[in-house]
C-alpha positions in Angstrom: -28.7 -15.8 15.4 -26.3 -14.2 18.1 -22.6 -14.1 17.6 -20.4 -15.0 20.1 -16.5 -12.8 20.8 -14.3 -15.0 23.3 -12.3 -12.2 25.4 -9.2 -12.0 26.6 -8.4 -10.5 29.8 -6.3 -11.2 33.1 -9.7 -11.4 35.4 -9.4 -8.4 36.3 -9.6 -6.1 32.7 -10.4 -6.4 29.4 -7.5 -6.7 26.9 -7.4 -4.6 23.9 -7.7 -7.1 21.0 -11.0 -8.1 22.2 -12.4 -4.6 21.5 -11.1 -5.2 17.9 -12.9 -8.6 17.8 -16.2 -7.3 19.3 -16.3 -4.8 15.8 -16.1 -7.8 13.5 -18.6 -9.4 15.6 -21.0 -6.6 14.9 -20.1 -7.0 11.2 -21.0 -10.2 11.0 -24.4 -10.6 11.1 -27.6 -8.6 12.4 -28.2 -10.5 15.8 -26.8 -9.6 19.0 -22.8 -10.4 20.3 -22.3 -11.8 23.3 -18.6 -12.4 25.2 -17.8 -14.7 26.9 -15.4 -14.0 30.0 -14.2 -17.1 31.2 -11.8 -17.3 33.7 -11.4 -17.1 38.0 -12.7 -14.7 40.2 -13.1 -12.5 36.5 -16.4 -10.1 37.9 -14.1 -7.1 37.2 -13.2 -9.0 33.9 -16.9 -9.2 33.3 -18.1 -6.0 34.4 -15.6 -4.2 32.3 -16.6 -6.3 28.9 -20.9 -5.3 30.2 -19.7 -1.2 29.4 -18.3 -2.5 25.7 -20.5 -0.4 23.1 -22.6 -3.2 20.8 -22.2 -5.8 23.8 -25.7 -7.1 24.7 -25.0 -9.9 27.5 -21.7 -11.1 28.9 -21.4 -14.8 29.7 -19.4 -15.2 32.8 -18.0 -18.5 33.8 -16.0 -18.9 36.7 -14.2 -21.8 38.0 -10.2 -22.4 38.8 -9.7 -24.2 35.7 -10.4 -21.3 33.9 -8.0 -19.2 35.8 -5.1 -18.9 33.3 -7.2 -19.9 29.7 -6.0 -23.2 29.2 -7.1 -24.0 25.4 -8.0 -27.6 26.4 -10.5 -25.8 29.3 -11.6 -23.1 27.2 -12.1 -24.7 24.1 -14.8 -27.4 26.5 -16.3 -24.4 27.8 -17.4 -22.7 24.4 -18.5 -26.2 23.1 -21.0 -26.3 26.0 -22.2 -23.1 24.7 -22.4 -24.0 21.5 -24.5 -27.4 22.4 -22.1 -29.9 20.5 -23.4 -28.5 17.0 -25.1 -25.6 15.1 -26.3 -24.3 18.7 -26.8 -20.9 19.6 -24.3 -19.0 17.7 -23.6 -18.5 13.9 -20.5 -17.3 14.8 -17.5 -17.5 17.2 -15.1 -15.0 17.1 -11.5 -15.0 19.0 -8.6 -12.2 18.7 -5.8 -14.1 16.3 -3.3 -14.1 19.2 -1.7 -16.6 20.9 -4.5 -17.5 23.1 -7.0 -17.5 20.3 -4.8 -19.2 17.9 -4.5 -22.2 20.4 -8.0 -22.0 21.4 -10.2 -21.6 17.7 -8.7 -24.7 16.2 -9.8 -27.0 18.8 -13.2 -25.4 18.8 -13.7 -25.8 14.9 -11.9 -29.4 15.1 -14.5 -30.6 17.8 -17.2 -28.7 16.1 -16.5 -30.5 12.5 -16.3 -27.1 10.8 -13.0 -24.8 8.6 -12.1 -22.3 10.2 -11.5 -18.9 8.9 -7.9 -17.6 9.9 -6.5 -14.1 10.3 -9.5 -11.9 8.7 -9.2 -8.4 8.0 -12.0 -7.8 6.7 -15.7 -9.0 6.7 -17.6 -8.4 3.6 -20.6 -10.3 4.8 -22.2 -12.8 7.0 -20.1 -15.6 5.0 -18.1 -14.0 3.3 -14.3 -12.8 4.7 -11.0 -11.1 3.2 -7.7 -12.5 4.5 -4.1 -11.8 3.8 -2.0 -15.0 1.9 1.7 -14.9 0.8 3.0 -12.5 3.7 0.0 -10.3 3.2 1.2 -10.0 -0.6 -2.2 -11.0 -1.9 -5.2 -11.1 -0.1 -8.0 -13.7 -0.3 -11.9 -13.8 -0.4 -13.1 -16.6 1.5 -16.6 -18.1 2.0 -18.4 -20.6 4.4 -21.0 -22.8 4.2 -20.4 -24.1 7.5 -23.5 -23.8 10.2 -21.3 -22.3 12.3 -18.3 -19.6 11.4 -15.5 -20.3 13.7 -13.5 -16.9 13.1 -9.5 -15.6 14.3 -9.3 -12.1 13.6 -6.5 -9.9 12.8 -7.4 -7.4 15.2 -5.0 -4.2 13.5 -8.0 -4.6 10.3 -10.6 -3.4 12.6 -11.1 -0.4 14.5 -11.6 -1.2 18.4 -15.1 -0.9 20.0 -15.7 1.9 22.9 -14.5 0.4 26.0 -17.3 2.1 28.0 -21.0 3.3 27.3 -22.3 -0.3 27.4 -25.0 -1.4 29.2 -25.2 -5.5 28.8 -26.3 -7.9 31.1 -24.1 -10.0 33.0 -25.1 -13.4 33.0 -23.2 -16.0 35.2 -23.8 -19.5 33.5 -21.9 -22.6 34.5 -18.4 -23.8 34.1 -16.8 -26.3 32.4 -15.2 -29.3 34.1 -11.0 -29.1 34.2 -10.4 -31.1 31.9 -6.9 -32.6 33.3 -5.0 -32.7 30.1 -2.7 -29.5 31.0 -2.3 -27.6 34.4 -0.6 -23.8 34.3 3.0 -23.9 36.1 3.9 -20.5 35.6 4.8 -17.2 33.8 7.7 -14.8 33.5 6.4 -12.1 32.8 8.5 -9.0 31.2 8.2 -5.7 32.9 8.9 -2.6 31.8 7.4 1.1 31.6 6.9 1.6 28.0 3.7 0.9 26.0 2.9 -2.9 24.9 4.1 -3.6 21.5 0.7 -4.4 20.1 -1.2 -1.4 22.0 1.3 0.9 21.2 0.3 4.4 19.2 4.1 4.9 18.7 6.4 2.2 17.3 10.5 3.1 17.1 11.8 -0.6 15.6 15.7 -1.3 15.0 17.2 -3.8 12.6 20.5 -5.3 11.5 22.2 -2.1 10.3 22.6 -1.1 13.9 25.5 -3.6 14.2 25.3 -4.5 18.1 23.1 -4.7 21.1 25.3 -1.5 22.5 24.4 0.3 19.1 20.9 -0.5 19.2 20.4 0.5 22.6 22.3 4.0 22.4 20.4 4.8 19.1 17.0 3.7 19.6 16.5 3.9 23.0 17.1 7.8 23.2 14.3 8.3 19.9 11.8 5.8 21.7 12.3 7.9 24.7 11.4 10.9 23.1 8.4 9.6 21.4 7.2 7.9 24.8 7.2 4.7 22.1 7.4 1.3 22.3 10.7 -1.0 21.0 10.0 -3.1 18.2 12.7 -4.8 16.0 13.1 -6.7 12.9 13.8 -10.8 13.0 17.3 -10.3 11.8 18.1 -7.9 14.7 16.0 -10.6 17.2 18.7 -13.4 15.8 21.3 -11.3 16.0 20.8 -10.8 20.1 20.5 -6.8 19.4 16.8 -7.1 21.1 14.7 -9.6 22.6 12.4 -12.1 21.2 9.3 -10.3 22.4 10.0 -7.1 20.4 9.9 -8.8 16.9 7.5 -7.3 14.4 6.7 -9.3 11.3 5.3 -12.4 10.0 6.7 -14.7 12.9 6.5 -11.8 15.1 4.0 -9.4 16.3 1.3 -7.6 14.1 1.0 -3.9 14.8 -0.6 -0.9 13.5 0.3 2.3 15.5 0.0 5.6 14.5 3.3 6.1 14.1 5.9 3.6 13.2 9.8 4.6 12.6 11.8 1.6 11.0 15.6 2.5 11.7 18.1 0.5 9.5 15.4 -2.3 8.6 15.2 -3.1 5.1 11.6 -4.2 4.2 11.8 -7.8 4.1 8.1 -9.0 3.2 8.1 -10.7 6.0 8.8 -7.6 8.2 6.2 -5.6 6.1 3.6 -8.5 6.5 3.6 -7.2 10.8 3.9 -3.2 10.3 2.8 -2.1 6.6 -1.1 -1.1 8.1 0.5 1.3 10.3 -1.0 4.8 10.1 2.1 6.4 9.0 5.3 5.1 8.2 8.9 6.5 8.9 12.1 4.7 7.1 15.5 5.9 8.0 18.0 3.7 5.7 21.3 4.5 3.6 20.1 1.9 0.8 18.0 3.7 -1.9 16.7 0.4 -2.6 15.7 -0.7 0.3 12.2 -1.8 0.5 11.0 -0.4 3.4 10.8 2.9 0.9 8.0 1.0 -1.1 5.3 1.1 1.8 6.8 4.5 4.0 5.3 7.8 4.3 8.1 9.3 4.8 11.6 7.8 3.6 15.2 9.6 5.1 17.9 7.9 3.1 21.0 8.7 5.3 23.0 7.3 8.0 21.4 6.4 10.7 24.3 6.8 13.1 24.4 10.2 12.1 20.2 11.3 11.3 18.6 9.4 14.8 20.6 11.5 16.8 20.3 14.5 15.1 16.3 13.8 15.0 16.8 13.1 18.9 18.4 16.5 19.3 15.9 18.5 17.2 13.1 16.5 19.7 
């Protein structure tokens, strides 16, 4: 049977983490993946997900209640693909985001059927790693179910080429708006640096930086450097040194750059849960103990008042 990969875009691109999700589709079973590109005047959206390598049709459905992804719309819209029951696909994929966390569990609800949270790794067509405990301990997890409804961790795979594709675009038809939620608006942060989750270069503050002033006059000149993104630990984020949005860790945002400088963060495991799969790691703390040495490529134990700017001067 063919698997299905819900994608997330802004109907006009694909976003990143479905290019993650499409490679554990393709690790899932030996039949063909599909996406399905649901949203409002989305035929770039579409077009874009048709030149995905291992793509072999794109389902595009196109209707103003699927404009903004409302889970209660999108959810309807991948049960009429799925038929109600075991239907066409043996499994449905969606990134483990926001949008796909809301999204999944109304799909497996509806559908009768566990889902499988968070994987990292697939192992075979039921059978799935996951990360417990903070990503302390990781799990082995098999289904029985007729139909594998799947969140995945998207830093555990490596993305899919975004072009060389050739699938078919097929337009089928749209669910009805449900009426249970309507979209009111965004506010939407701007800013010229790289997106925290897409970023090849990570430069993340914590506590030991003392104030917003501090963080911004440290950090800021090494990010700048790099060309990185801003990341920080939840202690910082509480403290008001950096905005929610920049958090990295278990209640925060799950990255895996290629580069990833922790500046006076200590290594809670719940920090390490979001960064520790980063290519390479580089800690700059005064504490010897500090865990954040356990998982880092490269540990600096000095002051970081003094070391960032010196590193910022020999950059």
């Amino acid at each position: 049977m063919s698997v299905l990969v819900i994608a997330e875009h802004d109907n006009a691109s694909i976003r990143g983490a479905t290019l993650n999700t499409v490679t554990a589709a393709r690790a899932c079973a030996a039949g063909d993946v599909h996406v399905l590109v649901a949203g409002h005047n989305a035929g770039a959206a579409a077009a874009a997900a048709a030149q995905i390598a291992g793509v072999a049709k794109v389902l595009h459905a196109d209707a103003p209640g699927l404009a903004h992804g409302l889970a209660e719309n999108m959810a309807a819209q991948v049960l009429a693909l799925q038929g109600g029951g075991a239907g066409n696909y043996s499994h449905i994929l969606f990134p483990a985001t926001a949008s796909g966390k809301n999204i999944a569990p109304r799909v497996a609800a509806k559908l009768d059927v566990a889902q499988i949270s968070d994987i990292t790794q697939v192992l075979s067509a039921d059978t799935f790693e996951r990360p417990i405990y903070a990503g302390n301990a990781m799990a082995t997890v098999q289904s029985a179910d007729s139909v594998k409804i799947i969140t995945v961790r998207t830093t555990g795979f490596d993305a899919a080429a975004a072009s060389g594709g050739t699938a078919a675009v097929q337009t089928i038809a749209a669910a009805a708006d449900s009426g249970k939620s309507r979209f009111v608006g965004s506010e939407i942060a701007k800013s010229e640096r790289p997106e925290l989750t897409a970023a090849k270069i990570i430069v993340s503050g914590g506590r030991a930086l003392g104030s917003k002033e501090q963080f911004d006059s440290v950090i800021t000149p090494l990010a700048d450097k790099l060309g990185a993104a801003l990341g920080a630990s939840r202690a910082a984020v509480d403290a008001g040194y950096a905005p929610n949005d920049w958090q990295v860790g278990q209640t925060g945002k799950i990255v895996a750059p290629e580069l990833y400088v922790a500046v006076g963060i200590s290594g809670a495991i719940q920090h390490l849960a979001g960064m520790k799969d980063s290519k390479v790691i580089v800690a700059i703390n005064k504490d010897p103990e500090a865990p954040i040495f356990s998982v880092a490529d490269y540990g600096l134990q000095a002051d970081l008042f003094t070391a960032v700017p010196e590193l910022v001067e020999a950059l």
